[in-house]
Backbone atoms as SQL, in Angstrom:
CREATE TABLE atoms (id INTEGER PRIMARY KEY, chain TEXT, resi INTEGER, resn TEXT, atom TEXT, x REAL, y REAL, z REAL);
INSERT INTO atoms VALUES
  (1, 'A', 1, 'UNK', 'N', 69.972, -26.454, -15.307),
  (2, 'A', 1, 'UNK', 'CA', 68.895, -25.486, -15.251),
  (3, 'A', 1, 'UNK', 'C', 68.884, -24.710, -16.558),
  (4, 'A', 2, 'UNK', 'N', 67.964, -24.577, -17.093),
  (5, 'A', 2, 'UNK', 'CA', 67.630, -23.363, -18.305),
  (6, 'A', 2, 'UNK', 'C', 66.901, -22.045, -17.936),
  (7, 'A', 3, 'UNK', 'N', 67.164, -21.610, -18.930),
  (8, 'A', 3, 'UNK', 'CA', 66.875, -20.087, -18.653),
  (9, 'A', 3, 'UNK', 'C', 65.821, -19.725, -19.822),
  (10, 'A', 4, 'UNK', 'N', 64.650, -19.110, -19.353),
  (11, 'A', 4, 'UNK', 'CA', 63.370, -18.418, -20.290),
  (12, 'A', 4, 'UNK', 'C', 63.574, -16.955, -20.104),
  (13, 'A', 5, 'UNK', 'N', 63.090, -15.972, -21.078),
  (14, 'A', 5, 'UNK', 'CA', 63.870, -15.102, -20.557),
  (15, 'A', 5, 'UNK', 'C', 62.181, -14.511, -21.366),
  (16, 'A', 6, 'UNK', 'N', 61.215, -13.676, -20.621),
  (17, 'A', 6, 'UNK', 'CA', 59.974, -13.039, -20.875),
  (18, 'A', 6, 'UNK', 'C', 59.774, -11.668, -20.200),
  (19, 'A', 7, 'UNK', 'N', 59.030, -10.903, -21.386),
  (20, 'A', 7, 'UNK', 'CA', 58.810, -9.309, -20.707),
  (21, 'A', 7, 'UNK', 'C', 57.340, -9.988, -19.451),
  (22, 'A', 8, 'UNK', 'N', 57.219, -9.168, -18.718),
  (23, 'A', 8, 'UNK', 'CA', 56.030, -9.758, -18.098),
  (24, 'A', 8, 'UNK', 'C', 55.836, -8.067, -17.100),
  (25, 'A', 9, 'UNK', 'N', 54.528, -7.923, -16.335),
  (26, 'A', 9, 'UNK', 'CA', 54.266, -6.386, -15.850),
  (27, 'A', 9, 'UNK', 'C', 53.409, -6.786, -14.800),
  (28, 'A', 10, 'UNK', 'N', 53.945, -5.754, -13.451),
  (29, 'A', 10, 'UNK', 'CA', 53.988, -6.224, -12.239),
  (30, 'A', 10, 'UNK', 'C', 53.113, -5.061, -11.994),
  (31, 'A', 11, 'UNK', 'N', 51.495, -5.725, -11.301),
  (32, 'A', 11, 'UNK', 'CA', 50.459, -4.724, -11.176),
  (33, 'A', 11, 'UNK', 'C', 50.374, -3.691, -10.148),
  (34, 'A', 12, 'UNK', 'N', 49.390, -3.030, -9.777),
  (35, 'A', 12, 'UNK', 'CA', 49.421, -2.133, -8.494),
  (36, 'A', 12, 'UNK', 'C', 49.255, -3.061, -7.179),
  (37, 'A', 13, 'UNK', 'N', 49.068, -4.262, -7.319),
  (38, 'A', 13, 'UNK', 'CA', 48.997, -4.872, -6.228),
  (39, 'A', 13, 'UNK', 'C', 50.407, -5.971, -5.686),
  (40, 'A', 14, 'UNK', 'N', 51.713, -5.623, -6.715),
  (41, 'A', 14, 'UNK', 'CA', 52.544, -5.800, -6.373),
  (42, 'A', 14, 'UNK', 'C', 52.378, -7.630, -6.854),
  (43, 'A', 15, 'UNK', 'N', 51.352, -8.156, -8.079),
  (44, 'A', 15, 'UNK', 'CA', 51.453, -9.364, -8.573),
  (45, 'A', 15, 'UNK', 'C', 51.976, -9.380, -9.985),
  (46, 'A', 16, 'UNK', 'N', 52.612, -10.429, -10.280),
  (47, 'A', 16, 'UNK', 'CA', 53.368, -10.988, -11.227),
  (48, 'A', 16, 'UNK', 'C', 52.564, -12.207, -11.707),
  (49, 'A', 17, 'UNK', 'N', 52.017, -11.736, -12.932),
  (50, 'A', 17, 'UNK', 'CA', 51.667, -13.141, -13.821),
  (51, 'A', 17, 'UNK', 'C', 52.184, -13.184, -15.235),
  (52, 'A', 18, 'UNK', 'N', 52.177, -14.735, -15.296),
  (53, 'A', 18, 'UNK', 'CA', 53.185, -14.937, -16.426),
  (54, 'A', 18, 'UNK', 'C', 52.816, -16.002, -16.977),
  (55, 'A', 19, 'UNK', 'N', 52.754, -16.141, -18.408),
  (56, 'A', 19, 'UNK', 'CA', 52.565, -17.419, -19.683),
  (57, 'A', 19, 'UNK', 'C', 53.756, -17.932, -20.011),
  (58, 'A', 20, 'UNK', 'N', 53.933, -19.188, -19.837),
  (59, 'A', 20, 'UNK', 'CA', 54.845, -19.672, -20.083),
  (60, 'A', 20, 'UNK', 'C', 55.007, -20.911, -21.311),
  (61, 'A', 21, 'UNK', 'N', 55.606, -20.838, -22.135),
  (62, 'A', 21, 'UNK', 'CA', 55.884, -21.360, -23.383),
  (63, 'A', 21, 'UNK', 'C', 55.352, -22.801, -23.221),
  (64, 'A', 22, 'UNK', 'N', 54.215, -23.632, -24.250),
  (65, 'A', 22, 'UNK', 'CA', 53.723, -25.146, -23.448),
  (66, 'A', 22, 'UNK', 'C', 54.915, -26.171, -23.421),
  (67, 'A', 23, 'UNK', 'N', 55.741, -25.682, -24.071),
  (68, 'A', 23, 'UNK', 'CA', 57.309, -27.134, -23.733),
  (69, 'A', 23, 'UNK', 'C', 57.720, -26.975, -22.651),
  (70, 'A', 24, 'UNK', 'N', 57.099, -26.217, -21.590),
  (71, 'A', 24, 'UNK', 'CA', 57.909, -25.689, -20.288),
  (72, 'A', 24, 'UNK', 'C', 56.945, -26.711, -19.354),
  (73, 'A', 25, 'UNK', 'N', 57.777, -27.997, -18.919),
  (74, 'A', 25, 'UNK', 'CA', 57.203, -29.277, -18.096),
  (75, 'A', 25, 'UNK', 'C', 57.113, -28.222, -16.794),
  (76, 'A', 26, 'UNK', 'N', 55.583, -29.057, -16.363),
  (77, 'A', 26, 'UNK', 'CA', 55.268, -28.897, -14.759),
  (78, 'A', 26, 'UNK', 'C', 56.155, -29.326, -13.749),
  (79, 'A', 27, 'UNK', 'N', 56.178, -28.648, -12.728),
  (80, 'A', 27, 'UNK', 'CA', 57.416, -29.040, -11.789),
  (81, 'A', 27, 'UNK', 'C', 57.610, -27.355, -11.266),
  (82, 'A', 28, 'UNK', 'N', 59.114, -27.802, -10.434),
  (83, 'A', 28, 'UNK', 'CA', 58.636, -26.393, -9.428),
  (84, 'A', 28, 'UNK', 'C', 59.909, -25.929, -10.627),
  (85, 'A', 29, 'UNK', 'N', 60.570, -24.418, -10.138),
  (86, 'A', 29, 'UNK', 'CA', 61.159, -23.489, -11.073),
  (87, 'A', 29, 'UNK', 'C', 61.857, -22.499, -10.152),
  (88, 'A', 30, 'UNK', 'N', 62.644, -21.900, -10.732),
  (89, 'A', 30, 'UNK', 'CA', 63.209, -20.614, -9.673),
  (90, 'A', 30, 'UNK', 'C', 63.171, -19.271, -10.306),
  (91, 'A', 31, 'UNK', 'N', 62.315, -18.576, -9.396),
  (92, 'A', 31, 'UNK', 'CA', 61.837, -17.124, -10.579),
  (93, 'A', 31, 'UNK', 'C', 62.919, -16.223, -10.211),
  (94, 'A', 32, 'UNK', 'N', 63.384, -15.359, -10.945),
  (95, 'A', 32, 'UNK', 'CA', 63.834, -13.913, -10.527),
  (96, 'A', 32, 'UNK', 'C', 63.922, -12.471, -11.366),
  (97, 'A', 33, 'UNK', 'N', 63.571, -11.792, -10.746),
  (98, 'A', 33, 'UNK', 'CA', 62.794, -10.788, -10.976),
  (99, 'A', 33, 'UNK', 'C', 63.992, -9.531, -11.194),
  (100, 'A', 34, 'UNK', 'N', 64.130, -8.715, -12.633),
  (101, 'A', 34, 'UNK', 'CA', 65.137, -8.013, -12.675),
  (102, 'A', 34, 'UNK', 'C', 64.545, -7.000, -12.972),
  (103, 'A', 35, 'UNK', 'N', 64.578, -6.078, -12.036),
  (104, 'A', 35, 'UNK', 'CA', 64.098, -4.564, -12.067),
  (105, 'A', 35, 'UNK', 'C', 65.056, -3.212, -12.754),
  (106, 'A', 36, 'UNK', 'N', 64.014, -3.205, -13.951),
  (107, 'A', 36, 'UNK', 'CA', 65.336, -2.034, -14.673),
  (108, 'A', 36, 'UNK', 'C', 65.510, -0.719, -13.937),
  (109, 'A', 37, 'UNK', 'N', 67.023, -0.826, -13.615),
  (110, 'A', 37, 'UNK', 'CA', 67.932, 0.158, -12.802),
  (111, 'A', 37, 'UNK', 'C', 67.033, 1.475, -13.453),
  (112, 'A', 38, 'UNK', 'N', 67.324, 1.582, -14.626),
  (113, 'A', 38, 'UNK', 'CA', 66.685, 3.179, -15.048),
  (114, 'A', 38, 'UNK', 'C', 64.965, 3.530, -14.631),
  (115, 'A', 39, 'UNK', 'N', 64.293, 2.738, -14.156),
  (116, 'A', 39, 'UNK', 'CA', 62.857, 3.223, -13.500),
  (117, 'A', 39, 'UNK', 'C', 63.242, 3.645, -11.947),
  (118, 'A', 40, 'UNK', 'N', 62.929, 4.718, -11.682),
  (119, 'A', 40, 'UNK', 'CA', 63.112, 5.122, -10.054),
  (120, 'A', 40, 'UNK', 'C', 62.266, 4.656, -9.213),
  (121, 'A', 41, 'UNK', 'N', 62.772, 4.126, -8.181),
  (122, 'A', 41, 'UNK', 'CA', 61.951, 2.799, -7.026),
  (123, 'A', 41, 'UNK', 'C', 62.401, 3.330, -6.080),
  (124, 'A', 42, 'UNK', 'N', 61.683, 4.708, -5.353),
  (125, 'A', 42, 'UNK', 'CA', 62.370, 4.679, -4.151),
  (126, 'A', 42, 'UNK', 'C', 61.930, 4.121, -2.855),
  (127, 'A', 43, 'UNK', 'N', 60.805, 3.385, -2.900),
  (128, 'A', 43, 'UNK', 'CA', 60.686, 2.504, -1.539),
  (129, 'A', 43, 'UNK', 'C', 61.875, 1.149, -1.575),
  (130, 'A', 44, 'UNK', 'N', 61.946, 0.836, -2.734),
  (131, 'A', 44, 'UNK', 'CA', 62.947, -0.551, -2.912),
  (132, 'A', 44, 'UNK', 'C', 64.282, 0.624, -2.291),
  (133, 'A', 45, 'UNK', 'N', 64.899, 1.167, -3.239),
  (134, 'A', 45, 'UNK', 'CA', 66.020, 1.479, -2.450),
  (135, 'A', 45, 'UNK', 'C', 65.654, 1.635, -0.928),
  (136, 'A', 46, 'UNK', 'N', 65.022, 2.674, -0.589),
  (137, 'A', 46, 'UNK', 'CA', 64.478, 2.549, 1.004),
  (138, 'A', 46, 'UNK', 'C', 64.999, 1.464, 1.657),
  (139, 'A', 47, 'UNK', 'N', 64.101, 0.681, 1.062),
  (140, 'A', 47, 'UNK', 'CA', 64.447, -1.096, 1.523),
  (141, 'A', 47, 'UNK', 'C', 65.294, -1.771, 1.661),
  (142, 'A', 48, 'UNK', 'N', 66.514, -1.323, 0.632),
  (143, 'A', 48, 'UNK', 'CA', 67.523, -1.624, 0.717),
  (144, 'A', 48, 'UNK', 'C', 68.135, -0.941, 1.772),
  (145, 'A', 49, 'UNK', 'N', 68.173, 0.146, 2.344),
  (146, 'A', 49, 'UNK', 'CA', 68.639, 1.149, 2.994),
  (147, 'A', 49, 'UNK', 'C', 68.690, 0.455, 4.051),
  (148, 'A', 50, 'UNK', 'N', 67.119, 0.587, 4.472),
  (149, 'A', 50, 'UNK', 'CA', 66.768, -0.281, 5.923),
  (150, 'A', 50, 'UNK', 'C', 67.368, -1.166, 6.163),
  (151, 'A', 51, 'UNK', 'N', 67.037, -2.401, 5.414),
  (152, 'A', 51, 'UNK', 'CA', 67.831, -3.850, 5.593),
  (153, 'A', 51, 'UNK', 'C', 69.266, -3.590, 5.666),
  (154, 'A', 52, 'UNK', 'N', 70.303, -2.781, 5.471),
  (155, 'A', 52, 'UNK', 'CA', 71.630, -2.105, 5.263),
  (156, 'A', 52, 'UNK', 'C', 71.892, -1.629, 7.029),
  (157, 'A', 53, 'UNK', 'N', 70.978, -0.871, 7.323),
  (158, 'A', 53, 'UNK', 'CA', 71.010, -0.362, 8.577),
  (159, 'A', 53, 'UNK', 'C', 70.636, -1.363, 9.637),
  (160, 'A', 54, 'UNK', 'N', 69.908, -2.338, 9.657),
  (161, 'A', 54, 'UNK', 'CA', 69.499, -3.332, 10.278),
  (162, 'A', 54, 'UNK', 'C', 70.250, -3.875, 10.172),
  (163, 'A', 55, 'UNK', 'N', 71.219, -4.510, 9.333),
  (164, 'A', 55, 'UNK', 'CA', 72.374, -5.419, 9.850),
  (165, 'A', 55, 'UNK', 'C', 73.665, -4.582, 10.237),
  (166, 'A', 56, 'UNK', 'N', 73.823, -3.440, 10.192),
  (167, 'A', 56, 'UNK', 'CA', 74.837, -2.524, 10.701),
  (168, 'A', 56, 'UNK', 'C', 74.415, -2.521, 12.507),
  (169, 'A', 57, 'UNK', 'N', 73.431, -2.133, 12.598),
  (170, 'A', 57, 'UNK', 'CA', 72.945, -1.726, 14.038),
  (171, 'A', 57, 'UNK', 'C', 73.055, -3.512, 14.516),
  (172, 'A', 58, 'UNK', 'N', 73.096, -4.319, 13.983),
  (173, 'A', 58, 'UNK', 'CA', 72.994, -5.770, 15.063),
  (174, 'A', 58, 'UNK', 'C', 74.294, -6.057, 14.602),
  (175, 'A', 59, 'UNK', 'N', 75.219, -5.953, 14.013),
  (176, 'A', 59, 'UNK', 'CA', 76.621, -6.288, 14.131),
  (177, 'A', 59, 'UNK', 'C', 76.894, -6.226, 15.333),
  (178, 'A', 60, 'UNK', 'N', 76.792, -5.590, 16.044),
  (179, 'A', 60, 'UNK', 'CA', 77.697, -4.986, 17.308),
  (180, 'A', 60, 'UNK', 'C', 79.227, -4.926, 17.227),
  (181, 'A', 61, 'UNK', 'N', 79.668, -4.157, 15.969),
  (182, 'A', 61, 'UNK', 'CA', 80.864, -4.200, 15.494),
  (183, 'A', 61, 'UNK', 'C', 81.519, -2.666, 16.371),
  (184, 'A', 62, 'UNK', 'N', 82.256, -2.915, 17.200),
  (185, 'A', 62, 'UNK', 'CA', 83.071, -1.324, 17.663),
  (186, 'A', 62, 'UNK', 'C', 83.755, -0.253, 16.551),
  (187, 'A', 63, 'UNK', 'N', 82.793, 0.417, 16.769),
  (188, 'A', 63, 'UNK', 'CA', 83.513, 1.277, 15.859),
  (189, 'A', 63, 'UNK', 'C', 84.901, 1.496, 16.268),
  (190, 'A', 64, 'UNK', 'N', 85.945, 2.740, 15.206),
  (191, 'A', 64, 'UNK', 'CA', 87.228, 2.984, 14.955),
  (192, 'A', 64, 'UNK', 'C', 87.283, 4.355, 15.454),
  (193, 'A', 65, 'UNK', 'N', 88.923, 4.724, 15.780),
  (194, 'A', 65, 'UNK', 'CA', 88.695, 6.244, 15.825),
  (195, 'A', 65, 'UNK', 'C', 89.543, 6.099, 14.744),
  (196, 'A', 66, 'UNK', 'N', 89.966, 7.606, 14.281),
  (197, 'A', 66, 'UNK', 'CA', 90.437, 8.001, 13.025),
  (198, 'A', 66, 'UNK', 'C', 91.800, 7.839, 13.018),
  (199, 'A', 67, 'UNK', 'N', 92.207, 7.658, 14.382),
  (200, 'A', 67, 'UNK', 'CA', 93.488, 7.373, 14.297),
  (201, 'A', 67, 'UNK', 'C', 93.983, 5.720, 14.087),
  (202, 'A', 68, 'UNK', 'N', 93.228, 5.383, 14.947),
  (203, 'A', 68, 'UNK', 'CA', 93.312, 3.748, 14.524),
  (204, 'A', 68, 'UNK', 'C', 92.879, 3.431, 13.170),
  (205, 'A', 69, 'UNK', 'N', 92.168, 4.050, 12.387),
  (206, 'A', 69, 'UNK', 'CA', 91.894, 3.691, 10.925),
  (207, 'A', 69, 'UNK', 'C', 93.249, 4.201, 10.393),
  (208, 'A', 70, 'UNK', 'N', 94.138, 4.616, 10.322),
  (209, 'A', 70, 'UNK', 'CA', 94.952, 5.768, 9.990),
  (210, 'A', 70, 'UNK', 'C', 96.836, 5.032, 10.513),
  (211, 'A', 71, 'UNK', 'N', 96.346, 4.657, 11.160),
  (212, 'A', 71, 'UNK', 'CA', 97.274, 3.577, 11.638),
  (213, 'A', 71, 'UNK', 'C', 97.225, 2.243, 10.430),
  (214, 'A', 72, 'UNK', 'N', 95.903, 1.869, 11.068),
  (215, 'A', 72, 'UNK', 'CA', 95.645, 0.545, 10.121),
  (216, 'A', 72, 'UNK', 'C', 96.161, 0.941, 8.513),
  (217, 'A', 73, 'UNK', 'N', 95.675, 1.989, 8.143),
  (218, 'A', 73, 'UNK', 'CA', 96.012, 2.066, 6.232),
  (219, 'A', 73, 'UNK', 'C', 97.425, 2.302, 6.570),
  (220, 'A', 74, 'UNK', 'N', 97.945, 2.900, 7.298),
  (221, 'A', 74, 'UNK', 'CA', 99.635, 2.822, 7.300),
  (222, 'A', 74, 'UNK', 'C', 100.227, 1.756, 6.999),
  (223, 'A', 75, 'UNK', 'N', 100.150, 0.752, 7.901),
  (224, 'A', 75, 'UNK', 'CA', 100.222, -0.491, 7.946),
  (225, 'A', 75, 'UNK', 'C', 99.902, -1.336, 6.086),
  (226, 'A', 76, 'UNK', 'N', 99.045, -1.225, 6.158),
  (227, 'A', 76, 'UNK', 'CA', 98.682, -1.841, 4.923),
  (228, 'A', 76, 'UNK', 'C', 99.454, -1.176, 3.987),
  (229, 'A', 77, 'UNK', 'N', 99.349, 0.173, 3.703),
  (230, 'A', 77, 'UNK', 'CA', 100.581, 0.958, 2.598),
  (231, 'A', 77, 'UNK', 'C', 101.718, 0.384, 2.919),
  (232, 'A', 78, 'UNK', 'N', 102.502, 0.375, 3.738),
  (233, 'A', 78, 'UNK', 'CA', 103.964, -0.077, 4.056),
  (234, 'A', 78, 'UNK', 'C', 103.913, -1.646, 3.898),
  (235, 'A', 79, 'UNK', 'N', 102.830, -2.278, 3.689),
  (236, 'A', 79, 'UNK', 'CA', 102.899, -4.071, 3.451),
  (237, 'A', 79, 'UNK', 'C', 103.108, -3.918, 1.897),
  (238, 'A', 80, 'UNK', 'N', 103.419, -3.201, 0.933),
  (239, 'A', 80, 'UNK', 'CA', 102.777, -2.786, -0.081),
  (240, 'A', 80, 'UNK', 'C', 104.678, -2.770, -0.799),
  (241, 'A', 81, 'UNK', 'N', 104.968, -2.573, -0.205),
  (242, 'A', 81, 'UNK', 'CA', 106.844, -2.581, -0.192),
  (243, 'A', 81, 'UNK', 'C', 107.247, -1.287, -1.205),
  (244, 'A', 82, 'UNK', 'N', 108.204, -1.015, -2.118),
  (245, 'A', 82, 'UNK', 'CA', 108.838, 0.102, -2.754),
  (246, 'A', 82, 'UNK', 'C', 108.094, 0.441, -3.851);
């Protein structure tokens, strides 16, 4: 796989178009899209949030009490030897 690497600007309607160099053969491709950290996106984080909480809430993982966490790092410190 090769890598093209182009500025390109993503409209109010949330589309991406892009020119691509003519040595670049037809065929399918794998896009990905790198959003600079320093512009503030707070529905994306949101999004991230959500999707974060959505797989927390369907884990059905039992939570801990503090003592059993507290136990557990004991454990692990003392595997840890002198």
């Amino acid at each position: 796989m090769q890598a093209i690497k182009l500025n390109a600007h993503i409209d109010q309607n949330h589309r991406l178009e892009i020119q691509l160099p003519s040595n670049v053969p037809e065929g399918n491709a794998e896009v990905i899209v790198l959003i600079p950290s320093d512009v503030p996106n707070e529905a994306l984080r949101r999004n991230h949030l959500e999707a974060l909480f959505e797989q927390l809430a369907q884990a059905n993982h039992p939570g801990r009490s503090a003592a059993e966490i507290d136990r557990e790092l004991a454990r692990e410190r003392d595997s840890w030897g002198p």
